[in-house]
C-alpha positions as CSV (number, residue, x, y, z in Angstrom):
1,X,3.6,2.6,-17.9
2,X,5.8,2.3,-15.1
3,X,4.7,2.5,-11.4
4,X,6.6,2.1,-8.1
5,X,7.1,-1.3,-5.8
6,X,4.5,-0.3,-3.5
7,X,1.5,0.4,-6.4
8,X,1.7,-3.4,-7.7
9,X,-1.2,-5.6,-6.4
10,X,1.3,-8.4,-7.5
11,X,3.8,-7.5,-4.9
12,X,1.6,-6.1,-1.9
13,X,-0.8,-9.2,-2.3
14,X,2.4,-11.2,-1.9
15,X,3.4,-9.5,1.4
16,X,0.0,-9.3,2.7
17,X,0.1,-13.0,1.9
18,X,3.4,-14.0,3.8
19,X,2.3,-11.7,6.9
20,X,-1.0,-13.9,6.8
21,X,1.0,-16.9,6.8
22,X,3.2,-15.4,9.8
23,X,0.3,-14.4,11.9
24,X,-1.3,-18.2,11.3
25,X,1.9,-19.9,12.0
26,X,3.3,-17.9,15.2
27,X,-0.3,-16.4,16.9
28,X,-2.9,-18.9,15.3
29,X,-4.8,-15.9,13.2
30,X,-6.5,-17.5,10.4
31,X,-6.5,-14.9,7.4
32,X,-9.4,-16.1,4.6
33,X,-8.6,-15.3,1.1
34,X,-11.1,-12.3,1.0
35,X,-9.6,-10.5,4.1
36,X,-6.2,-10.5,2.4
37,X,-7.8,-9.3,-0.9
38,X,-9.5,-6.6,1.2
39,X,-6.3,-5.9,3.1
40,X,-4.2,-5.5,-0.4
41,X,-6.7,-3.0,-1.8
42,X,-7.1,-1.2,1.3
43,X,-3.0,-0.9,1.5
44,X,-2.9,0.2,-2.1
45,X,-5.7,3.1,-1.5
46,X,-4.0,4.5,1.5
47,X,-0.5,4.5,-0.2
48,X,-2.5,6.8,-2.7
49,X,-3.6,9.0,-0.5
50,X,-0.3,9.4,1.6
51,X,0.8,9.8,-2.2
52,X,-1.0,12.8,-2.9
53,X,-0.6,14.4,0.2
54,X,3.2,14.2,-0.1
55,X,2.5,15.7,-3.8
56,X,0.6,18.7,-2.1
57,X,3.3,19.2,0.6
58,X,5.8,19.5,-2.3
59,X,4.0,21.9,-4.1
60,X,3.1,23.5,-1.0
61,X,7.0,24.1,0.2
62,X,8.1,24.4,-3.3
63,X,10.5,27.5,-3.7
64,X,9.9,27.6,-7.5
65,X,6.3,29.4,-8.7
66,X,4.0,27.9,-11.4
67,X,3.4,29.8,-14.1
């Protein structure tokens, strides 16, 4: 199975982890363990969504018919 960048919880939980240790460092937000885990499946769910609605606009504007 293959899946883009932006579907792995390996990589977003990564990013989500260096922003957390960005905002501690430079504004003094402390980030616990469960907000980032929260953070990195609420990220995943909305790339989903914005997924499928990008799939429905296709097929919406699509110049070719299903049959």
């Amino acid at each position: 199975m293959n899946k883009y960048w932006y579907e792995s919880k390996g990589v977003m939980g990564g990013l989500v982890s260096a922003v957390a240790v960005v905002a501690s460092v430079v504004f003094g937000v402390d980030v616990s363990d469960t907000e980032q885990s929260n953070l990195v499946e609420i990220i995943l769910q909305v790339t989903a969504v914005f997924a499928a609605l990008v799939a429905a606009y296709g097929r919406i504007v699509a110049e070719d018919h299903i049959i």
